[in-house]
Residue frames relative to the residue before (quaternion, step in Angstrom):
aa qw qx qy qz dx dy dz
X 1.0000 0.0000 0.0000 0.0000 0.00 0.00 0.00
X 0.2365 -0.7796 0.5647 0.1317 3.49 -1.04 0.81
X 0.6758 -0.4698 0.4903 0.2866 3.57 -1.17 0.43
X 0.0423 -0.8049 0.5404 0.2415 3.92 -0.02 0.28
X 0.4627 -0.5582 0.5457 0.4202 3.91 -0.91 0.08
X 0.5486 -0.7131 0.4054 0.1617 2.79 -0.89 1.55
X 0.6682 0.4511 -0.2864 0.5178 3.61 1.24 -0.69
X 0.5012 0.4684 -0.6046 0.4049 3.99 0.79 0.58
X 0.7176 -0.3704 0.4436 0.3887 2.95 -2.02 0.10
X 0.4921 -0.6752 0.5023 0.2230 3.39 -1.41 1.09
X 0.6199 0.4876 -0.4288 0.4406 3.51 0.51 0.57
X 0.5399 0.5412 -0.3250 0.5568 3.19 1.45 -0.96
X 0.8412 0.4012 -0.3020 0.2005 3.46 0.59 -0.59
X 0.5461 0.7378 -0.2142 0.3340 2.66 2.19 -0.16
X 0.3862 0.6384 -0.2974 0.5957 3.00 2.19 -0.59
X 0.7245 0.3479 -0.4198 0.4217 3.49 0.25 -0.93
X 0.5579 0.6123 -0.4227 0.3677 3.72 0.48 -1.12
X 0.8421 0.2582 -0.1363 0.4535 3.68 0.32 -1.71
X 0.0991 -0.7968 0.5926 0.0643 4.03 1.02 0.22
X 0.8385 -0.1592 -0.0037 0.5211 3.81 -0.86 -0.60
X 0.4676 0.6864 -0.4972 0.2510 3.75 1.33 -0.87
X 0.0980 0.8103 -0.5689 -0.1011 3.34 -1.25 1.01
X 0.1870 0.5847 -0.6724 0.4137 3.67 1.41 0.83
X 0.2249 -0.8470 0.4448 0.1847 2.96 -1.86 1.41
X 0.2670 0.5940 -0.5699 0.5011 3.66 1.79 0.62
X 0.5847 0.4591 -0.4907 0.4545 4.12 -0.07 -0.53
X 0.8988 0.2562 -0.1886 0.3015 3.32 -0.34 -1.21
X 0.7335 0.4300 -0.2542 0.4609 3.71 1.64 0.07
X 0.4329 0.5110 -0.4927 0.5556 2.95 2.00 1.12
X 0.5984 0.5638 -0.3035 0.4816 3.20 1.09 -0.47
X 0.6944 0.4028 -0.3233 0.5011 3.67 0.80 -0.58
X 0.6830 0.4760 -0.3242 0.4492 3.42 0.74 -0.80
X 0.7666 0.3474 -0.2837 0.4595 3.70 0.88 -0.44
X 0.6140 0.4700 -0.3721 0.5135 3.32 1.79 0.78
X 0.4612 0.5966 -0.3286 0.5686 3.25 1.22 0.35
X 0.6473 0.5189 -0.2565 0.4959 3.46 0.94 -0.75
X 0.8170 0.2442 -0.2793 0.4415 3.04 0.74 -1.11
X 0.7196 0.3384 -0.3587 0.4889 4.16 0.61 0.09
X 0.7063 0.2446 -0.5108 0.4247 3.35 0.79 0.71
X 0.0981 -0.8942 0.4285 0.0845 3.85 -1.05 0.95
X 0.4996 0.5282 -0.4546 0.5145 2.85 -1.01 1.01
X 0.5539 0.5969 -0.3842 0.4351 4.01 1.71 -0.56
X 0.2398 -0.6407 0.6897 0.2374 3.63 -1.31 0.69
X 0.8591 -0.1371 -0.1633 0.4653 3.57 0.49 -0.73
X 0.2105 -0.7171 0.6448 0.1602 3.61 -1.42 0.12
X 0.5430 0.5967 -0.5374 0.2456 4.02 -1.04 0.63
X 0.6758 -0.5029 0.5012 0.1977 3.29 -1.39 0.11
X 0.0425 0.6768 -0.7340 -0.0373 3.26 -1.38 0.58
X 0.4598 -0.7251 0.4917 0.1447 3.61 -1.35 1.61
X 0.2516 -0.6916 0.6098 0.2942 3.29 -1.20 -0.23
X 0.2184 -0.7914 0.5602 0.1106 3.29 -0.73 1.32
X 0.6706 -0.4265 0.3377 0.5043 4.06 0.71 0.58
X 0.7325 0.2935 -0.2930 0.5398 3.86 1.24 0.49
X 0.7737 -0.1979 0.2257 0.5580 3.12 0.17 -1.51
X 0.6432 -0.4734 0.4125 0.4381 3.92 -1.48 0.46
X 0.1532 0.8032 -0.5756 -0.0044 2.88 -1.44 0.89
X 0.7396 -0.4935 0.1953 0.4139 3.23 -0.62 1.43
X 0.1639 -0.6741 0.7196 -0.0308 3.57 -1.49 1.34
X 0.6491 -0.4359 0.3857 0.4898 3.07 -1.68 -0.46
X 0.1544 -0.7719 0.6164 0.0195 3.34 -1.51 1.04
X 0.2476 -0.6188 0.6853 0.2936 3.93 -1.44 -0.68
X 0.4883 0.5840 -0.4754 0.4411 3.70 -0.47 0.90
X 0.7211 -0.3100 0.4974 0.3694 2.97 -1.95 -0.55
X 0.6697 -0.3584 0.4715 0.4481 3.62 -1.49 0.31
X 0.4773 0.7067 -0.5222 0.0109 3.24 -1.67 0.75
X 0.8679 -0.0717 -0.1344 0.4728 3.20 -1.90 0.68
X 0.0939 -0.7094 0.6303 0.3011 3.96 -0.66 0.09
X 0.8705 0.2293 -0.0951 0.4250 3.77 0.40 -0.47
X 0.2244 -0.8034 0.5513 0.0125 3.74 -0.69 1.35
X 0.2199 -0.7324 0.6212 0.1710 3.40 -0.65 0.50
X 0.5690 -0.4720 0.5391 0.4036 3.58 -1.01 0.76
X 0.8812 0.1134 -0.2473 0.3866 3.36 -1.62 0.74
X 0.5919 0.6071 -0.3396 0.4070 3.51 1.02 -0.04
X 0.8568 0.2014 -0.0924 0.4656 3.87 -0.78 0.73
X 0.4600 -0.5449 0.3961 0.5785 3.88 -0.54 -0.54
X 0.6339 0.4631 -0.4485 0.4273 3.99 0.59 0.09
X 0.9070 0.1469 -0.2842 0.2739 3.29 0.64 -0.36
X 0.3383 0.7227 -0.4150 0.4372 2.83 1.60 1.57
X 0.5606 0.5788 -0.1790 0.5646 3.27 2.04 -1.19
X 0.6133 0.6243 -0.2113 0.4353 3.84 1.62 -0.45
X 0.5497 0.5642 -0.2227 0.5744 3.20 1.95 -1.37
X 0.7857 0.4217 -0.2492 0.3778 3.11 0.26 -1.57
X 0.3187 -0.5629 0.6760 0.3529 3.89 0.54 -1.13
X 0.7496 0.4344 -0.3207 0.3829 3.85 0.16 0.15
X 0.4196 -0.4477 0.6269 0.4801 3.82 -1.19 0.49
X 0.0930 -0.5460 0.8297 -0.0698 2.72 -2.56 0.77
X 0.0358 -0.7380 0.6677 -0.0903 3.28 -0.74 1.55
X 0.1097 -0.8197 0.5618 -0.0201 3.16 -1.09 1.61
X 0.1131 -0.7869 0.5475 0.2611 3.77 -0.24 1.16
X 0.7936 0.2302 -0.3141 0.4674 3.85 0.61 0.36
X 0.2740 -0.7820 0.5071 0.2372 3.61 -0.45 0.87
X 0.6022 0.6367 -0.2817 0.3906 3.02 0.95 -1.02
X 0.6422 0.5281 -0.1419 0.5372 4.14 1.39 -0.69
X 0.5291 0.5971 -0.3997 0.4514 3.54 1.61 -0.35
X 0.3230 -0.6576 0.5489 0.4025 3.78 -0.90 0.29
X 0.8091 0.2997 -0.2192 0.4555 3.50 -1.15 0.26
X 0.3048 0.8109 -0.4971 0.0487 3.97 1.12 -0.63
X 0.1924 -0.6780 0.6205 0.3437 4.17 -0.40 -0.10
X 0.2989 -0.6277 0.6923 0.1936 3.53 -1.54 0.75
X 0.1644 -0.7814 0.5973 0.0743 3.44 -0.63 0.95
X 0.6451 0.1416 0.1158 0.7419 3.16 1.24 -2.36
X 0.1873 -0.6864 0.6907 0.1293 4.00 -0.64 1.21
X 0.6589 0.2988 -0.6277 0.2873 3.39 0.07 1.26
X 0.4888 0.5207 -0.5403 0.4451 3.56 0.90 0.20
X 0.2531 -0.7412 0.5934 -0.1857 2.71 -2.29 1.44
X 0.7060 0.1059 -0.1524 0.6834 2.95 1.43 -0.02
X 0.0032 -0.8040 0.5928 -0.0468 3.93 -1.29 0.32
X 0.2064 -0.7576 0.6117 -0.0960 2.98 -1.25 1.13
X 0.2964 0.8138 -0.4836 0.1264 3.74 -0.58 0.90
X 0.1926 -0.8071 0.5573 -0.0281 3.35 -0.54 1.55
X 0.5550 -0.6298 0.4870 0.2411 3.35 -1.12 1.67
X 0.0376 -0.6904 0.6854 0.2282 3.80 -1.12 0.39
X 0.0865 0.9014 -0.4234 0.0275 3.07 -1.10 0.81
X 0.3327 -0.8449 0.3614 0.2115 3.67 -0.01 0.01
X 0.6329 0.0238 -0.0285 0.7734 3.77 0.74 1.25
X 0.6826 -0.4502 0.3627 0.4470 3.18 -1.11 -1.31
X 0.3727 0.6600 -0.4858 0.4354 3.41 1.70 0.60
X 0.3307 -0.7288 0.5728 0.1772 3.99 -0.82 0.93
X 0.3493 -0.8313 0.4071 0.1454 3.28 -0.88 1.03
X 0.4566 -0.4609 0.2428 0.7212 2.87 1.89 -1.83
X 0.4507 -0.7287 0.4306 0.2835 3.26 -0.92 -0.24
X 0.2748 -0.7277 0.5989 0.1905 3.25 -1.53 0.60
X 0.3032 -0.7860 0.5264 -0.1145 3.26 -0.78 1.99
X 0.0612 0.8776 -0.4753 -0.0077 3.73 -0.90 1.38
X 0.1726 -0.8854 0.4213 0.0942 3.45 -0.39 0.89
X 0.1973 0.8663 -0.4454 -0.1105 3.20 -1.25 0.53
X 0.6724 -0.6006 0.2179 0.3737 3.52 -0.93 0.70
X 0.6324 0.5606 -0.1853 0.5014 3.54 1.58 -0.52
X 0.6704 -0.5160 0.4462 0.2920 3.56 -0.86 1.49
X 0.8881 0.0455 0.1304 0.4384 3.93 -1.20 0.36
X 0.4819 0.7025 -0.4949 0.1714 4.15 1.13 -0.24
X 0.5711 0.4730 -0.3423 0.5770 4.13 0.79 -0.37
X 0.1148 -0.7698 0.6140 -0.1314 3.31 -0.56 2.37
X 0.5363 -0.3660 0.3320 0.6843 4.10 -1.02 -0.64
X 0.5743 0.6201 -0.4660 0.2617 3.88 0.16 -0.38
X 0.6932 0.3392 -0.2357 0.5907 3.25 0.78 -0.89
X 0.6197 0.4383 -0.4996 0.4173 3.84 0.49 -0.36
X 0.5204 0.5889 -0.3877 0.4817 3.91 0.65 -0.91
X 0.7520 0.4122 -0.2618 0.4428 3.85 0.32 -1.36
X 0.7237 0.2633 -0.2978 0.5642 4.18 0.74 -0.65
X 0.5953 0.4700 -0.5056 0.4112 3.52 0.51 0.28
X 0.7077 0.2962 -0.4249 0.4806 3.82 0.63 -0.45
X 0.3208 0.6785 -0.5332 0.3905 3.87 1.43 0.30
X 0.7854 0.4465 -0.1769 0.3904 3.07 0.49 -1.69
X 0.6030 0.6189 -0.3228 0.3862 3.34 1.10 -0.81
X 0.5955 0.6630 -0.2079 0.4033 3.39 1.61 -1.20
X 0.6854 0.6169 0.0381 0.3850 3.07 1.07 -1.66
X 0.5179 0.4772 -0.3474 0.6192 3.17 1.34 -0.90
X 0.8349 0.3596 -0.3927 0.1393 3.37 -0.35 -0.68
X 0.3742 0.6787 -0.3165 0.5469 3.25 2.24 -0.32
X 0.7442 0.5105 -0.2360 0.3603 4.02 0.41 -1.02
């Protein structure tokens, strides 16, 4: 594995990070602890799988949290139901939201999936009001797009 330059594009670097490695705990610690570091302002960054019911907890970067999501529950397992990113600039205004970390305030979480079969999702938090814009939704969606094909 090589160091990527921190100033390339975070997808570009994710390729570099996960080269042939296809175990997917390897390559979604690596994403999740690259996400942390080129997006700022994020308390937490990681994934939750789908195990043929509901989301359950993957590798992440953050504080402890939730290990299991029921479909329709929170903004992950609403974004799971639906098949679609959901960016929330107030968590705290979502109905049903889970408090894992009660300092995050905004969230962002883009289904990964493969056709129309859901894999899991890849879930971003942050402590700042409204901070997940289209820029960052464009950048974890071709994550996710990547990923899927690794899962």
């Amino acid at each position: 594995m090589t160091n990527p330059d921190s100033s390339a594009d975070p997808c570009a670097m994710l390729e570099a990070l996960t080269g042939t490695e296809r175990d997917r705990t390897a390559v979604l610690s690596n994403a999740s602890a690259l996400i942390k570091m080129v997006l700022p302002d994020v308390n937490w960054a990681g994934f939750y799988l789908f195990d043929g019911t509901e989301l359950v907890l993957g590798p992440f970067q953050g504080l402890p949290a939730c290990i299991r999501i029921p479909f329709g529950r929170g903004v992950c397992g609403t974004a799971a139901e639906r098949l679609e990113t959901l960016v929330v600039p107030d968590v705290h205004a979502f109905p049903g939201h889970i408090a894992c970390d009660s300092a995050s305030r905004s969230e962002i979480v883009v289904p990964i999936k493969r056709g129309v079969s859901l894999l899991g999702v890849l879930d971003v938090d942050s402590p700042s009001p409204a901070r997940f814009g289209g820029e960052e939704q464009t950048m974890l969606e071709k994550m996710a797009e990547f990923l899927s094909s690794i899962l």
